[in-house]
C-alpha positions, -999 to +999 in steps of 0.1 A: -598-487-051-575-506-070-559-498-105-547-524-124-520-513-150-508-530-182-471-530-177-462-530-213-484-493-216-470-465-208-479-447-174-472-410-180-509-402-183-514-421-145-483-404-128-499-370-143-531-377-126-515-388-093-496-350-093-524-333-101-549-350-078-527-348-051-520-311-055-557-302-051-555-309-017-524-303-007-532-260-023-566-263-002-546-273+029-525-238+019-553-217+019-569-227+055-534-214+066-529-187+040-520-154+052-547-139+036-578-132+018-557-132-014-538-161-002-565-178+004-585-168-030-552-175-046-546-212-035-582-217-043-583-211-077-546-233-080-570-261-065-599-254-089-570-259-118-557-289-106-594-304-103-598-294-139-565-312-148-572-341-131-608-343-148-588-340-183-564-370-173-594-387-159-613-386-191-579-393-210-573-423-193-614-434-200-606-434-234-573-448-235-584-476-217-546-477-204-558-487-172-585-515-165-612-493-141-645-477-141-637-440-147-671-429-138-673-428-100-639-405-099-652-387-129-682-378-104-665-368-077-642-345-091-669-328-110-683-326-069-652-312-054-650-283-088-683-276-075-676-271-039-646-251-053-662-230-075-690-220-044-662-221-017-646-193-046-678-174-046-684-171-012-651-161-004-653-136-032-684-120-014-672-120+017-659-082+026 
């Protein structure tokens, strides 16, 4: 996957996406070694924020056309992964 930026447009918008893409997983990784079901709820929902961030930037960056790439595919897959958040949520919600 390659990103090619215009070096005379401004970046902020891309560097937001790389933190909040890269926090998704990093809060998943801290709930599979939370210290409990709260924890684990907890760093859940974190990840399902970040996922809804990254699909704002995502989208922002689409528009802006500050970057030359085909938005769609990621657009897809993080629409995926808030899915498998939002069940993983659920289910761990049930769960007694």
């Amino acid at each position: 996957m390659k990103f090619f930026l215009n070096p005379k447009k401004d970046t902020t918008i891309a560097k937001q996406l790389l933190r909040s893409a890269t926090s998704i997983g990093a809060n998943i990784n801290e709930a599979v070694y939370g210290n409990s079901k709260a924890d684990f709820i907890s760093k859940l929902h974190i990840s399902l924020k970040e996922t809804g961030e990254s699909i704002y930037w995502l989208t922002l960056l689409k528009r802006t056309k500050l970057i030359d790439y085909d938005f769609d595919s990621l657009l897809l897959l993080a629409e995926k992964i808030k899915r498998m958040l939002i069940a993983s949520l659920n289910t761990a919600k049930e769960i007694k």
